[in-house]
C-alpha positions as CSV (number, residue, x, y, z in Angstrom):
1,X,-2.3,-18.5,-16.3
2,X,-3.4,-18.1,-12.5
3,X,-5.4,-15.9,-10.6
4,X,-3.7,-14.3,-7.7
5,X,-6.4,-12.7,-5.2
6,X,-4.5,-9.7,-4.2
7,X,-5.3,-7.1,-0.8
8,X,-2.2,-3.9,-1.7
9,X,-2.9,-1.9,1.0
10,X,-2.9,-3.0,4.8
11,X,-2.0,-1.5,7.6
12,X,0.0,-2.8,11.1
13,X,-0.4,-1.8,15.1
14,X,2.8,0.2,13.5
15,X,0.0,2.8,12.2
16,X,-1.5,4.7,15.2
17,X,-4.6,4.1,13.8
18,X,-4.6,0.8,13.1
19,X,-6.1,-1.6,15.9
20,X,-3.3,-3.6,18.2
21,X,-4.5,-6.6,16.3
22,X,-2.8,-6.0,13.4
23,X,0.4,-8.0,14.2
24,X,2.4,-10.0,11.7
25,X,0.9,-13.5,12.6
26,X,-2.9,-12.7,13.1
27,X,-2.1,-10.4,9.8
28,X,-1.0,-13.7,7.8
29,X,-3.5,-16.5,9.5
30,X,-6.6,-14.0,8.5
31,X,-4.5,-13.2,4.8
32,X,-4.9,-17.1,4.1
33,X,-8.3,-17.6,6.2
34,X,-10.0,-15.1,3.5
35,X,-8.2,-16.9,0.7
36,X,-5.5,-14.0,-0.1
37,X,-2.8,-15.3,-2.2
38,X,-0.7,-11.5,-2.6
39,X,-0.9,-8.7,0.3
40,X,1.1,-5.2,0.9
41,X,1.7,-3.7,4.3
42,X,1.6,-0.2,4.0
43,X,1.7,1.5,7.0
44,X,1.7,5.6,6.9
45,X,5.2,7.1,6.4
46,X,7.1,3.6,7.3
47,X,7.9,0.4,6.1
48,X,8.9,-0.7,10.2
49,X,7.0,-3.6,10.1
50,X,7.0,-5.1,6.9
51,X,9.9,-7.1,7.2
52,X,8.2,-8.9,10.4
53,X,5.0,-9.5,8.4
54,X,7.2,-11.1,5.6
55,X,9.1,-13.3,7.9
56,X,5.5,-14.2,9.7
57,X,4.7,-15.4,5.8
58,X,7.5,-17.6,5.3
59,X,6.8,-21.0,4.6
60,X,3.5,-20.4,4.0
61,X,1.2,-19.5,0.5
62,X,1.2,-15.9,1.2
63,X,3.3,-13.4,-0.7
64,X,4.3,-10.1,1.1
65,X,4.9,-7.2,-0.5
66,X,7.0,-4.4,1.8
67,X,5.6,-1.2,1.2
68,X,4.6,2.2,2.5
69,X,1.6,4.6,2.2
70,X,3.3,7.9,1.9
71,X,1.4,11.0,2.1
72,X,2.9,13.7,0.5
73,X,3.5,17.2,1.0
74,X,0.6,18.0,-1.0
75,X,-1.4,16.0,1.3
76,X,-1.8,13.1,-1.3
77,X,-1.3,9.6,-0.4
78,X,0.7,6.9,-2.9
79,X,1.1,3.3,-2.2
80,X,4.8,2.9,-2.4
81,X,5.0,-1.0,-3.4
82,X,8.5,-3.1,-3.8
83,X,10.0,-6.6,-4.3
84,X,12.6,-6.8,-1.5
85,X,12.8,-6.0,2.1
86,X,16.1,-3.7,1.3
87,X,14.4,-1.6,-1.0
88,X,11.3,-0.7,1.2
89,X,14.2,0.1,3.9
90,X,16.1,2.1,1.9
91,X,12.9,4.1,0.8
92,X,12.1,4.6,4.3
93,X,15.7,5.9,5.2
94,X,15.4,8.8,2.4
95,X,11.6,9.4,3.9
96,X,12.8,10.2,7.3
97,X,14.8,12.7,6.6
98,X,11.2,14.3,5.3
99,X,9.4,13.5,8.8
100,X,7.8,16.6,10.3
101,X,9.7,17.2,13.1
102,X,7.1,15.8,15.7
103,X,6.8,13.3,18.2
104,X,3.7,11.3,18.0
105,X,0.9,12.2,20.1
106,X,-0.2,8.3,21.3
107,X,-3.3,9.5,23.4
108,X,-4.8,11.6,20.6
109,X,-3.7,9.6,17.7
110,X,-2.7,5.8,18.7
111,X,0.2,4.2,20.0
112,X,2.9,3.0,16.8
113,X,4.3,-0.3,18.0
114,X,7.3,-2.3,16.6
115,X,6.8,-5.8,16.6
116,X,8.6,-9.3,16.1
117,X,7.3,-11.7,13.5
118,X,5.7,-13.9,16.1
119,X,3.8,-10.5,17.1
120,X,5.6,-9.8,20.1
121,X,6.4,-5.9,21.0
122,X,10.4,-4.3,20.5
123,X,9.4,-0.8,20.4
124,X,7.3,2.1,20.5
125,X,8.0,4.0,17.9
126,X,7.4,7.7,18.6
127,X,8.1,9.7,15.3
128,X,5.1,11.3,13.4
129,X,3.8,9.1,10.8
130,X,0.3,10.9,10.8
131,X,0.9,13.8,8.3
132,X,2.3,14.8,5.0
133,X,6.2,14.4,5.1
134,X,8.4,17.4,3.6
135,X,8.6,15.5,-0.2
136,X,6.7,16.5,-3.1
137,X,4.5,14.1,-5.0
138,X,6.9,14.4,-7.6
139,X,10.0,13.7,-6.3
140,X,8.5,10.9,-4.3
141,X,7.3,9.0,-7.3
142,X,11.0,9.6,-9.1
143,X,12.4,7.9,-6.6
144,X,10.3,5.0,-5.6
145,X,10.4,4.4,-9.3
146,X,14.1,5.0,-9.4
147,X,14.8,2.3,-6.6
148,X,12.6,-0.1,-8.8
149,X,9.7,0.5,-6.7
150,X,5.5,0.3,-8.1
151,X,3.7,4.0,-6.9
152,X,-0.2,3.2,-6.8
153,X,-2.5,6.1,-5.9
154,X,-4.6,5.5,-2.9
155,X,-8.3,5.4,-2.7
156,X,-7.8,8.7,-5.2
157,X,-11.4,9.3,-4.9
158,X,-11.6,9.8,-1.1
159,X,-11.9,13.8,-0.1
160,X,-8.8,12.9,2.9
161,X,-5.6,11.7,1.2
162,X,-7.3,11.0,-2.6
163,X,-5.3,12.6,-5.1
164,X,-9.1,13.3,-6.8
165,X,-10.4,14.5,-3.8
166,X,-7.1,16.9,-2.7
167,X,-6.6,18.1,-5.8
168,X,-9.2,17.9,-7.9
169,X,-7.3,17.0,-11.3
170,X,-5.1,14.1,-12.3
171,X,-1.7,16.0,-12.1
172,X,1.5,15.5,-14.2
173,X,3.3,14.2,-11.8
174,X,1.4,10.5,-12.1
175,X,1.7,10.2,-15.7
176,X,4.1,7.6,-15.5
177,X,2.1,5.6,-12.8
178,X,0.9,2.1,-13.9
179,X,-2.4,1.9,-11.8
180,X,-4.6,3.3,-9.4
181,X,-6.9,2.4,-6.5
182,X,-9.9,3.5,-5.5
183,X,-11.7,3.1,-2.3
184,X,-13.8,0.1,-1.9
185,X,-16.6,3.1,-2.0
186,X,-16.7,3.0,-5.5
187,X,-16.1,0.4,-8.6
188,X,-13.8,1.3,-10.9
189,X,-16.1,1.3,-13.8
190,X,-18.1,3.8,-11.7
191,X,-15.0,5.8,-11.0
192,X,-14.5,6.3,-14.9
193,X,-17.9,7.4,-15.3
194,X,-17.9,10.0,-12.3
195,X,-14.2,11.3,-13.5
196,X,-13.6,11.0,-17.1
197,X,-10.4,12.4,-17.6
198,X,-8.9,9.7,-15.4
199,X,-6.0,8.0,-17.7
200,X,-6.4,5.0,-19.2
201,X,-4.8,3.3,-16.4
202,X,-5.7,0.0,-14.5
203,X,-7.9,0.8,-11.8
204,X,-7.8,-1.7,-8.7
205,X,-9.0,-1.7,-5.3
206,X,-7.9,-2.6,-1.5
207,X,-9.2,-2.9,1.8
208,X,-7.0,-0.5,3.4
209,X,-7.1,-2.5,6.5
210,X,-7.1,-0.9,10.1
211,X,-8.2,-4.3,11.7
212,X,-8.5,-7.7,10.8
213,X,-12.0,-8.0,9.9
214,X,-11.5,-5.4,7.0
215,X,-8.8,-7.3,5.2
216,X,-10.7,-8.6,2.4
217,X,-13.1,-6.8,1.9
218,X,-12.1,-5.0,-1.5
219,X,-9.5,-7.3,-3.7
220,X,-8.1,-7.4,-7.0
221,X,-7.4,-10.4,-9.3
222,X,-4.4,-10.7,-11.3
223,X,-4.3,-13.3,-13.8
224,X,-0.7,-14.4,-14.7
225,X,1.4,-16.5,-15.6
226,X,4.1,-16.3,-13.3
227,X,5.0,-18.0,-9.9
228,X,5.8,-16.4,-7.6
229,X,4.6,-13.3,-9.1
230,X,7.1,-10.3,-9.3
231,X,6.6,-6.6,-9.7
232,X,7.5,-6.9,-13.4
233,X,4.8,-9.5,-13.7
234,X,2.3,-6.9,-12.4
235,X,3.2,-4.0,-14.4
236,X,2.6,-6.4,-17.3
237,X,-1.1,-7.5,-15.8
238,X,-1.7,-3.7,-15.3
239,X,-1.0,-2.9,-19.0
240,X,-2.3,-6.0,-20.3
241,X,0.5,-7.4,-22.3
242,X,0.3,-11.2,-23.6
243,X,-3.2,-12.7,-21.6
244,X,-2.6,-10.9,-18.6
245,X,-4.9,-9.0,-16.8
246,X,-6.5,-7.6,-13.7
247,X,-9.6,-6.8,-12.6
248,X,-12.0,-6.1,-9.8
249,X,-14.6,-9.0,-8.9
């Protein structure tokens, strides 16, 4: 067994709210500078950039994980987590057929800015990332689960975007969810005191990066025996199974 020092939930200069710094190579070089052996980009309503991030990686310690933070159109926000490049992309191509039809607003809200592993700028991107898309929790969890995909409630105890905070309950919809994050406001054991009729889930927590500084500063350890780790592997750590395990430190 291994410990794997794991940061799910990071954002790029692709999120207009996310600092210009956040570009594939500064994103790695801090990843490994704060000893990060597993991270997840997970811009809002895209996956534009992950592919750039995971090609920055290559060759190097670092696993990336492509993802997404989708909020839905309940106003709840999921971490949409998966193994290959194609299946983040082919999640994003059923999301934007969901997008509000907006443009985004880059004075008010931040520019959203494609980039080139080596950090370099291909386009602005100017649809609307910054609200719910038109997809119900529900059927956005069947089918990030159905493309093989891991669906992690974010920061669920936040009043913006927590599932806790939006809704107030722990909905059907998540029953078949494997874990959950809260913000790094809270520790999970705190979280199961303040809501008790949270599932018996794994709780685990990110830094929800906007700039580098922040990445870090809320990790999970998973302890298993696999390398590289996989998405099965974790869905084994989150339930425990053989000596595997995560946890909070």
């Amino acid at each position: 067994m291994r410990e794997y020092r794991a940061d799910l939930h990071l954002h790029t200069c692709l999120s207009a709210c996310a600092e210009v710094e956040m570009i594939p190579p500064l994103i790695v070089d801090e990843a490994l500078h704060k000893g990060l052996d597993l991270i997840a980009v997970t811009d809002h309503n895209t996956s534009g950039n992950a592919g750039a991030v995971m090609e920055a990686a290559r060759g190097s310690s670092l696993l990336v994980l492509p993802g997404m933070e989708l909020q839905c159109q309940e106003e709840v926000e999921i971490l949409c987590l998966f193994e290959t490049l194609a299946q983040a992309l082919a999640w994003q191509s059923e999301v934007e057929t969901h997008l509000l039809p907006l443009s985004n607003d880059a004075e008010r809200f931040g520019p959203q800015f494609l980039v080139d592993a080596a950090g370099e700028f291909v386009d602005e991107d100017a649809r609307f990332y910054q609200g719910p898309v038109r997809m119900t929790l529900a059927t956005a969890v069947h089918r990030v689960q159905t493309l093989g995909g891991l669906v992690i409630p974010a920061h669920i105890d936040r009043p913006s975007g927590g599932v806790l905070g939006v809704l107030g309950i722990w909905p059907p919809e998540l029953e078949s969810v494997d874990a959950a994050e809260v913000s790094p406001n809270i520790r999970p054991s705190q979280a199961r005191q303040t809501y008790p009729f949270l599932p018996g889930i794994a709780l685990i927590t990110g830094s929800d990066a906007h700039w580098l500084d922040q990445m870090g500063r809320a990790i999970t350890i998973f302890v298993m025996e696999e390398a590289p780790p996989t998405l099965a592997c974790m869905r084994r750590a989150f339930h425990g199974e053989g000596n595997r395990r995560v946890y909070v430190p």
